[in-house]
N, C-alpha and C positions, 0 to 999 in steps of 0.2 A: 789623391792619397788621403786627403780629409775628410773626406765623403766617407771615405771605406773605412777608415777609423773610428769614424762613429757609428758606421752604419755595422759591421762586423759586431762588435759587443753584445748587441740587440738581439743577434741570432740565437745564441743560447736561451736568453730569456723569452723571445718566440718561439723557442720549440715548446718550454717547461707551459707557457700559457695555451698554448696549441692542446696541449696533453690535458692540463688542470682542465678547462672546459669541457671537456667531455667525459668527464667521472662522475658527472652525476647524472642516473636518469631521470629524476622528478625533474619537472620542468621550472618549477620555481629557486630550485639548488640549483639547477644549470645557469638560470638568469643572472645568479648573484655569481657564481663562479668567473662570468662572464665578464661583471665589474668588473671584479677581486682582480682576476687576473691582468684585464688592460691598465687599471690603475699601477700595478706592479709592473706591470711591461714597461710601460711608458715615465714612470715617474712621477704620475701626476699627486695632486692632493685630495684632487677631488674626482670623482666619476659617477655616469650615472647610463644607465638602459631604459629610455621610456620605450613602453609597448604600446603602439596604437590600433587602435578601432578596424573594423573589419573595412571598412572605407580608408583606412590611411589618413585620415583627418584630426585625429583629435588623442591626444596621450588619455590612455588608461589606467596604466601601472607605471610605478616608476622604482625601481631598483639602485639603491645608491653605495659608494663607497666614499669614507672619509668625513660622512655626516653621522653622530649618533643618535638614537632616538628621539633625545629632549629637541637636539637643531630641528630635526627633520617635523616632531609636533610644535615647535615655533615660528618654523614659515609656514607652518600653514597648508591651504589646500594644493595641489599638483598643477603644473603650468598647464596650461587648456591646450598647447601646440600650436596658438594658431598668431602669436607675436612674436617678435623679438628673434634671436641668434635660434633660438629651440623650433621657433616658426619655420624660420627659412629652408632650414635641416628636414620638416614634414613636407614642408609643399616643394622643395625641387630635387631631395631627394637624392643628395648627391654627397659625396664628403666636401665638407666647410671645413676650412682652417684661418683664422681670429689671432694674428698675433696680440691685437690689444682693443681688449673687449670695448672698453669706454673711448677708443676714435670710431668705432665701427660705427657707420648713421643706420645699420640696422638694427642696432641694440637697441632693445627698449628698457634698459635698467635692472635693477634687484628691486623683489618684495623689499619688506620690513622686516628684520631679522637674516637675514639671508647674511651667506658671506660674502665678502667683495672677493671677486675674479678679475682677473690680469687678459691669461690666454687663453682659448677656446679652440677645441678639435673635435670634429664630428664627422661618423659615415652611420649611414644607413645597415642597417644588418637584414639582408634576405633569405625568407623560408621559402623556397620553390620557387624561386623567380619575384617571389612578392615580398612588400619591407614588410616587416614583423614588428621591428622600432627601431631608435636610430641609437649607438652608443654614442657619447660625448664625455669629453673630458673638460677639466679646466685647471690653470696652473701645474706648474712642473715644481717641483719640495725643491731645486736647487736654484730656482729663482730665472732660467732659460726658456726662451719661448716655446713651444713646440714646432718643429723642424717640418719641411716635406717627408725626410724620414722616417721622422715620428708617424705621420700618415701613413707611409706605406706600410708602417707596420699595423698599426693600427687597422687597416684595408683587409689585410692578411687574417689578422684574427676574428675581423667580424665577417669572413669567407666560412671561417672553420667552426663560429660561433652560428652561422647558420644551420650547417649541418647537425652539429649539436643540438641546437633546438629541436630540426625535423625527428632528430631518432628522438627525444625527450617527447616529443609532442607524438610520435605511434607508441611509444612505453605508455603514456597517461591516457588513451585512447584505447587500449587492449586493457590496461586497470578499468576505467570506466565500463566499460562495455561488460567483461567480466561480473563488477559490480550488479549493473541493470538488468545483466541475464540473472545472475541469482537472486536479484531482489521478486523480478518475474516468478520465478520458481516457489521461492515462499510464500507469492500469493495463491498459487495453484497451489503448496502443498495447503493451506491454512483452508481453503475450501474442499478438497479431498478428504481432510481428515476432519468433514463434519462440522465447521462454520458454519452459524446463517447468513443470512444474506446481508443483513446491518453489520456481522460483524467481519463480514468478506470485505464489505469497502472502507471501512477501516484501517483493515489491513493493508488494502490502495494506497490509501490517503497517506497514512504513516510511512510505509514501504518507499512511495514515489517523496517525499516528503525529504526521508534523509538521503537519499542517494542525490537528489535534485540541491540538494543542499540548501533549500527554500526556509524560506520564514511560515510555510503554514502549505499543508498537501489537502485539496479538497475537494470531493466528488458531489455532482452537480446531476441531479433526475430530472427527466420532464413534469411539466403540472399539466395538471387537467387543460389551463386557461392557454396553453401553448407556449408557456417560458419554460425558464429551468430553476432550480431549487437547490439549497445547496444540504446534502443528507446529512451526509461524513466530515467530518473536519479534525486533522491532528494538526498538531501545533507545537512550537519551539516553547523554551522557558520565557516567562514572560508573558507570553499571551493566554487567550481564553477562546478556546473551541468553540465555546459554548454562544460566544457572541454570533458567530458566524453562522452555525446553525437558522435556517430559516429564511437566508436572506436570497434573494429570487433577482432573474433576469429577466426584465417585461419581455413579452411577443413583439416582436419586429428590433430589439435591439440589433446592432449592426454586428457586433460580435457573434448571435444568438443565428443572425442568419447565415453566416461564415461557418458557425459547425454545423448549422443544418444541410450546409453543403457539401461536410466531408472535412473541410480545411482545418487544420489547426491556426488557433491565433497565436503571434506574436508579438508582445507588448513590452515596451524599452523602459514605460514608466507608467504605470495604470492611474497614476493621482492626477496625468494629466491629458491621457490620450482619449479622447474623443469616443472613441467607440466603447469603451467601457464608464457603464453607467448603474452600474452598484453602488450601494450607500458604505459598501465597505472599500472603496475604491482606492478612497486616500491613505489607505494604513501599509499600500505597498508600492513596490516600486518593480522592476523587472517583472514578467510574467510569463507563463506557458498556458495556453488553453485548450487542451487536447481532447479530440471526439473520440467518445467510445463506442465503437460500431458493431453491429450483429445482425449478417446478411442485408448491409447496405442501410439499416435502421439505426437513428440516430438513440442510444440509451443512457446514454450520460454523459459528463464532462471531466475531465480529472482539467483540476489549475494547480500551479505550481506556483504561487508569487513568495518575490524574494522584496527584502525590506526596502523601504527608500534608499535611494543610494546604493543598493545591491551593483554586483558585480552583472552588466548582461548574460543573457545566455550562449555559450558558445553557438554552433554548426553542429558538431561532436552531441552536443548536449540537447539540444534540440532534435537529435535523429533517434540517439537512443531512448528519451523521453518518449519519442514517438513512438517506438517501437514495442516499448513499455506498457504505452496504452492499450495497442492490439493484445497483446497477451491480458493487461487486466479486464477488458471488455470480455474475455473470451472465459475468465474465470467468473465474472459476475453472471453471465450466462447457465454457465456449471452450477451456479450456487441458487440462482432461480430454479434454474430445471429440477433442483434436488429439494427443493423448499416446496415446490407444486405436487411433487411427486409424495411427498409426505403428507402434505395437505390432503391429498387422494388416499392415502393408504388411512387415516383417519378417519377421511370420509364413508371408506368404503367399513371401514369398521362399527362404526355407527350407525350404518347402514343392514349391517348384519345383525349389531344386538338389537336395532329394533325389530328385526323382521323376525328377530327370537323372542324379544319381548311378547309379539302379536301372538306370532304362531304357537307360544308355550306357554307363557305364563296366562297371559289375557284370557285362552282360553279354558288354563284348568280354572284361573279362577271363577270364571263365566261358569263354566261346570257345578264349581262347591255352591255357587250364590243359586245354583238352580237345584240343587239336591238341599240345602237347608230350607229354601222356600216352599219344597216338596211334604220336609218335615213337617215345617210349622204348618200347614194345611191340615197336614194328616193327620194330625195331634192335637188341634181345633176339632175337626171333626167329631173325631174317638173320645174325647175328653166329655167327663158334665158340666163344665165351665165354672169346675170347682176356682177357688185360689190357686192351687200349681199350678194346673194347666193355665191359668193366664198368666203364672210367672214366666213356665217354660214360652210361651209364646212369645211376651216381651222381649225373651231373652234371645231366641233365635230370630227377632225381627230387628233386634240391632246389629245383630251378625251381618244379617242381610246386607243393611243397611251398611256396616263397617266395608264388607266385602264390593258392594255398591260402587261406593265414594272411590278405593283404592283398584278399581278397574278402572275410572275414570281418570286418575291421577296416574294411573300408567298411561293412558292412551294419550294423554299431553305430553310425557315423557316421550313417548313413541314419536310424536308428534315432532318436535322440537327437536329429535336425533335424525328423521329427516331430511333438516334444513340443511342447506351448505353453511359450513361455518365458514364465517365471515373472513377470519384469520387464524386458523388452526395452529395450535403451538405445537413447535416439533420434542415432543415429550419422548421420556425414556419407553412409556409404553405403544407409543405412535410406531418408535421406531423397532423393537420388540414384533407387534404386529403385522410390521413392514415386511421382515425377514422370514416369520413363518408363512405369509402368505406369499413371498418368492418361494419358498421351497416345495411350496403345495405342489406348484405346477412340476416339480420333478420327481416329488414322490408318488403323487399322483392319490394321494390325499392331504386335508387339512392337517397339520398338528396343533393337540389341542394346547390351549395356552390359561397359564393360570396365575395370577397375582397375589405376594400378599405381602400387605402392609403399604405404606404411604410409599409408591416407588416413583413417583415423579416428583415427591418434596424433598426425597433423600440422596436419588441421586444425582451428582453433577459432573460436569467433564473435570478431568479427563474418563471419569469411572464408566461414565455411561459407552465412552468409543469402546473401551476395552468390554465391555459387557457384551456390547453387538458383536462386535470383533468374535469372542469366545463362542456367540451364539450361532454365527454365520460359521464357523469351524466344526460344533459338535454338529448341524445341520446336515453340512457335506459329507461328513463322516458318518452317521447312518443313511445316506442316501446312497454310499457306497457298499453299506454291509448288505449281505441278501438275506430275503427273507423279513423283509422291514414293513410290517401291516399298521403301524402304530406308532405313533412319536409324543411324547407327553413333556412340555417345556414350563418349567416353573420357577419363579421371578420372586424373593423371599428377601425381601429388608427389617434391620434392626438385627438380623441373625447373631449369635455371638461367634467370635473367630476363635482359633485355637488360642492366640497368643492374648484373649479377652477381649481387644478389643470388639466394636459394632462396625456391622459389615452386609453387603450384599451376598448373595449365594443367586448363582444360577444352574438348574438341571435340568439336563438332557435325557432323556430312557427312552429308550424304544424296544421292541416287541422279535430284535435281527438275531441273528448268529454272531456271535462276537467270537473271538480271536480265539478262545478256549472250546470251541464249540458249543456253549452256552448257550441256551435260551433268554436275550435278553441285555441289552447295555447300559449302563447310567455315567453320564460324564457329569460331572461337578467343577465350577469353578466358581471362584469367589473373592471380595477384596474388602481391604475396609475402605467405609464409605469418608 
């Protein structure tokens, strides 16, 4: 009957804590729920939820009730798990009940600052079979030790507090994932809508950076010499990008040959692990070092280190991370393919005005320097070799001479637009040139194209996408009217807008049948710059 008198009471207050713990889905409000509520089950004054290590060895978080901020930053750092009454609870794993902490010869004491405890109660709390961390309690506010009862109850809620957890830990596993798909996406939109390629891995770097919740996101190219190099670097408040920039993995590190195999590294504290042999080594702590791959080729590295002391990487975080990668390799890809293909449409442009150069100009001027030098013979001749005639002579032998010189200074021009550029900038008229020479092949001629005014000092994104944008629209739209022998595209900065302000203009005309039965279309569009 004594048993049941005490043991009855408790049932109410295990239903209410049974229910509280599972109201929260974040997993760090469930953890403290989880206190809160055995603290209040049981009576205690103090409670605490350490969470241990993916090995069960070692507490990593610890969750308290009954201590406020200041106690909890006066004792100091978190017990390791691996002495005392906290010890015994990680390595066997089982509920401990301590009516009196100070006879126990497994007790190893309190820190400095710490409170003095009486009575200790502890079980394990398991997620799928496996301990998660262990709840503990100590002392009861009415000065009573803690009971077998007490245990059973206590057994009870860290049964319900485990499930609790699992549903908490797929809630923050479907957020996560969620997260790292759409962070994915923003890198693929940020190169589709026209990024170059320095500013695509940025976009990595930064994107992988916050979601990774790291101290610094940074993508890593191969060097000539056979290391890797670090391009891109974003970074949290506090730091400097710009240090990191530059800094290189020699050939044969051990790290270095682990991506060249495909693997991703994993690193628990980069200031002391052996394989990592960067001079920027010591500034972090936790790491991810992920391969960026393209048909089996190793192209770069994305690392994710979190500061000294950082929280590890989960499993959860380490997959999606990985995941992460694949997709941003696949966009840095996109963004080369689209940087080469402009470098060509450039090329081939310059390939054309010289061959205009040669074919039209070069030779009318060749023409005129051979029809004045016709003159001046023939006016020598004819002449008494008065004074005029040796003025006019003089004068068409400088001609000569002027027209000379500036046939050879085209033909170095010509010259020179031959070469492959080095590193071709992706300019408004690069890409301008790009789109009328896609259309060529469907209209089944050139449109001709015409500039004027400084249009790659003036304009900048976002004005330049929306220009192409409007140009790749009126394009398709006379390559649909019939009757289309002609398309004439003209590209007009500093314009003035209706509302005053300065603005681009671009027009479209061609030679089709428009809507009206017309002879003739012109689309217009325009923005300020």
């Amino acid at each position: 009957m004594h048993d049941e008198a005490r043991t009855a009471p408790g049932l109410p207050l295990l239903l209410d804590a049974v229910l509280a713990v599972g109201t929260d889905l974040e997993l760090r409000g469930t953890l403290q729920h989880i206190v809160d509520s055995a603290v209040e089950l049981t009576g205690a004054r103090y409670g605490a939820l350490g969470v241990v290590d993916a090995d069960g060895t070692r507490v990593t978080e610890l969750y308290t009730a009954g201590l406020d901020e200041a106690a909890r930053e006066f004792i100091g750092r978190l017990p390791d798990g691996h002495t005392g009454l906290l010890g015994i609870l990680v390595q066997e794993r089982r509920p401990l009940l301590v009516p009196e902490i100070g006879a126990d010869v497994r007790s190893a004491g309190f820190p400095p600052g710490h409170p003095e405890m009486k009575s200790f109660v502890g079980v394990p709390v398991r997620v799928d079979r496996k301990v998660f961390g262990n709840l503990y309690l100590t002392d009861r506010a009415d000065g009573t030790p803690f009971t077998p009862e007490v245990l059973s109850l206590l057994r009870v809620l860290a049964a319900q507090a485990g499930i609790a957890i699992g549903n908490a830990r797929l809630y923050e596993t479907a957020r996560l994932r969620e997260e790292w798909i759409q962070g994915a996406a923003a890198v693929t939109t940020a190169v589709l809508d026209g990024e170059t390629t320095s500013d695509a891995l940025m976009v990595v770097a930064a994107e992988a950076r916050l979601l990774a919740k790291a101290l610094a996101g940074i993508v890593l190219q191969p060097t000539g010499a056979g290391g890797m190099e670090i391009v891109a670097a974003a970074t949290g408040p506090g730091e400097d990008a710009a240090d990191l920039l530059g800094t290189e993995i020699e050939p044969g590190s051990p790290v270095l040959e682990q991506l060249l195999g495909g693997e991703p590294v994993f690193v628990d504290d980069s200031a002391t692990d052996p394989r990592m042999t960067t001079s920027v080594r010591t500034r972090f702590g936790p790491s991810m070092l992920l391969p960026l791959q393209s048909g089996g080729e190793l192209i770069g590295t994305l690392a994710l280190p979190r500061g000294r002391g950082g929280a590890p990487y989960t499993g959860v975080e380490r997959l999606l991370a990985s995941q992460f990668a694949s997709q941003a390799a696949l966009a840095m890809v996109l963004a080369g393919g689209r940087d080469a293909r402009e470098r060509l449409a450039v090329f081939e442009d310059r390939d054309r005005i010289a061959r205009d150069l040669h074919d039209l100009v070069v030779q009318r001027l060749f023409a005129t320097e051979m029809m004045l030098e016709s003159t001046r013979r023939r006016a020598a001749v004819g002449a008494s070799g008065g004074g005029r005639a040796g003025a006019m002579d003089e004068l068409l032998g400088q001609a000569v001479d002027e027209l000379d010189s500036t046939i050879q200074e085209v033909r170095t021009a010509i010259f020179a637009l031959q070469q492959p550029p080095a590193d071709a900038p992706t300019t408004v008229r690069g890409k301008v040139l790009r789109e009328t020479a896609g259309a060529a092949a469907l209209l089944g001629f050139a449109p001709s194209v015409h500039f004027e005014g400084p249009v790659d000092a003036l304009v900048h994104p976002p004005v330049d996408r929306q220009l192409v944008a409007a140009l790749r629209g009126a394009l398709a739209a006379a390559h649909r009217r019939p009757g289309v022998s002609a398309v004439r595209v003209r590209v007009e900065v500093g314009v003035a807008l209706p509302d005053g302000r300065e603005g681009v203009r671009l027009t479209v005309s061609d030679d089709g049948v428009g809507e009206d039965e017309g002879k003739g279309t012109t689309l217009t569009w325009q923005a300020p710059l």
